[in-house]
N, C-alpha and C positions, 0 to 999 in steps of 0.2 A: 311286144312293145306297144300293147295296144294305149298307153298314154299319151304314145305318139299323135294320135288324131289324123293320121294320113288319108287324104284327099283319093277318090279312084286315080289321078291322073297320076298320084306320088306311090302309091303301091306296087305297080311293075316295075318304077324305076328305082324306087330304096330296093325292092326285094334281088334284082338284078344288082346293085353295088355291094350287098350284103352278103352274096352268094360269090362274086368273083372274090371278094375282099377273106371268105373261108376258105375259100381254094386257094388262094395266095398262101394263107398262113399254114394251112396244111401242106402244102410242097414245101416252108419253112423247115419245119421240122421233122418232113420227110427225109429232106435233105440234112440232114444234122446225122453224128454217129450214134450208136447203138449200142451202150449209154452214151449221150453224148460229153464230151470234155468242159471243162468250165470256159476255156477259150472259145470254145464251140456254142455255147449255151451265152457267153456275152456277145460274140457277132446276130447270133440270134435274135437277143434282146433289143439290138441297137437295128435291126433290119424291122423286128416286128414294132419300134416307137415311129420308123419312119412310115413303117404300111400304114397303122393307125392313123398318122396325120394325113397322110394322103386319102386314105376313107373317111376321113372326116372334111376333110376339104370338097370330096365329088358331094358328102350330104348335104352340108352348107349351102352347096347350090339349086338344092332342090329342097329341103325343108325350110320351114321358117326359125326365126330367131327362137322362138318360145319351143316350138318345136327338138331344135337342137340342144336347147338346154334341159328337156324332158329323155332325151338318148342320152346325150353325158349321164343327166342322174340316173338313167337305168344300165350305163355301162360300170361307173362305179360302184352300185349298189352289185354289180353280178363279180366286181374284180372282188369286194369285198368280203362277198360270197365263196369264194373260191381260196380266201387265203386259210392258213392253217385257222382254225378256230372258230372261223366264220361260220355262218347256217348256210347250207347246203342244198341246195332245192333237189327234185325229185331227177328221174331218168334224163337222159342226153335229150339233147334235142336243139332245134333251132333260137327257141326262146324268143320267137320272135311277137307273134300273138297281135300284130296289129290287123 
């Protein structure tokens, strides 16, 4: 997310929300069955809408406005990425790049 522009002082503490906010979501679906159930996979859905606002809320307080609207456009540009049909970037990874 290097469009971010983060400041030294903003780099330990985005990269520390960003890491608790992946481990969140990964015990998400750790916790889910194996395959999980549609029932199972919409509690999910409705747990990981509320993670997201809450991770967006601890950034708000530490990026700027222009800022936050430069992650929105690089969260949706990655959701977009990810749907069927979408372009696909290369290996796993953090994606982070600020």
């Amino acid at each position: 997310m290097a469009e971010l522009a983060l400041t030294e002082e903003q780099v330990p503490v985005v990269t520390e929300i960003l890491d608790e906010a992946e481990a969140e979501r990964q015990a998400l679906f750790s916790n889910s069955d194996d395959p999980p159930s549609r029932d199972t996979m919409g509690a999910v859905r409705v747990k990981i809408g509320e993670h997201r606002a809450r991770t967006e809320e601890r950034l708000a307080e530490i990026l700027t406005d222009d800022q936050m609207k430069a992650y929105r456009t690089s969260l949706a540009e990655r959701r977009q990425h990810m749907r069927p049909g979408g372009k696909r970037g290369g290996g796993r990874g953090s994606g982070r790049g600020f």
